[in-house]
N, C-alpha and C positions, 0 to 999 in steps of 0.2 A: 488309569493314566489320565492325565489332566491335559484339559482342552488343548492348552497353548503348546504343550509337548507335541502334536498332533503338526506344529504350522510349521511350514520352512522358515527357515531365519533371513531378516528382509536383508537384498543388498545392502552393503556399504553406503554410506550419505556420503556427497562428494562436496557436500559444501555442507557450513556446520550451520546453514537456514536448517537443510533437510535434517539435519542430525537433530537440530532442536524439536522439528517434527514429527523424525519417530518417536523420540525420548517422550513428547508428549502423547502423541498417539498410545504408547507402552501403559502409559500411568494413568491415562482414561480409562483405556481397557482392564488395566489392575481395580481403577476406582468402581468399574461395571462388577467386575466379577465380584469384589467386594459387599457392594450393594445387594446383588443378585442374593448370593449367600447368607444375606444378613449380618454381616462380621464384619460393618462399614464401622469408622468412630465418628462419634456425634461430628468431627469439625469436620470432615468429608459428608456428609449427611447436608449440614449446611452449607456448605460451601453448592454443594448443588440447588439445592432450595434455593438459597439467594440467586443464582444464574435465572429462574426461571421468574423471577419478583415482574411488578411491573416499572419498578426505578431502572431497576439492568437494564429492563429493553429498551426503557427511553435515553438511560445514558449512552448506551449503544448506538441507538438513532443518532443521539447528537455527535458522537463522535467523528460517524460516517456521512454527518453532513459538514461536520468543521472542516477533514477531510477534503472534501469536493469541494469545497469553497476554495481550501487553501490550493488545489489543485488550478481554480478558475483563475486564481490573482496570479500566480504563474503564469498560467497562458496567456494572461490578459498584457502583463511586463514584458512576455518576450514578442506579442505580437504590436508593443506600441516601439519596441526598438526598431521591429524589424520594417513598421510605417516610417519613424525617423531616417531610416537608411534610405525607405525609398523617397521620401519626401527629399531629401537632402540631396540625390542622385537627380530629381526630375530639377529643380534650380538651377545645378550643375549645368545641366541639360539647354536651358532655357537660357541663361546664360548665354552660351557660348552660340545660341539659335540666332538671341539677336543681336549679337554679333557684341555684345561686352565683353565677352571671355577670350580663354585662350581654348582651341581645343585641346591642348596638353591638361587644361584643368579640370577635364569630363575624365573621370575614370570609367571603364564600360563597368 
């Protein structure tokens, strides 16, 4: 009887992220058993080789800092909107304090 015969069969994926990651989870574990056995074909063979290179890891690196970066310039856009709003509010404000404005023109 063969290992994977042995497993319960995983729930249902309820979104097709998860479904992508059994699918691949499946065909790792087939590329293991393969390996394991000796019965891999040379472009599975490499394709693992190359994953462990030291270009992968750096390309890897880079990615997972472009990544962060572009994450940062995000943050950074919505927290200089969210300065302009307040900026824009404390005028308002000031405004209408010394007495140029209208108080209808302060929004709270």
């Amino acid at each position: 009887m063969k290992q994977t015969e042995n497993k319960k069969p995983a729930a249902p994926a309820l979104t097709i992220e998860a479904r992508e990651n059994q699918m691949i989870s499946l065909a790792d574990e087939e590329a293991e058993r393969r390996i394991r056995s000796g019965k891999a074909s040379d472009s599975l063979l490499i394709h693992y080789l190359k994953l462990g290179t030291t270009k992968n890891q750096l390309e890897k690196a880079k990615l997972e800092k472009e990544t962060a970066l572009a994450e940062a310039k995000v943050k950074s856009i919505m927290q200089a909107e969210s300065s302009e709003e307040l900026y824009a509010n404390a005028i308002k404000a000031m405004t209408v304090y010394s007495g140029n404005g209208e108080e209808e023109d302060y929004d709270d």
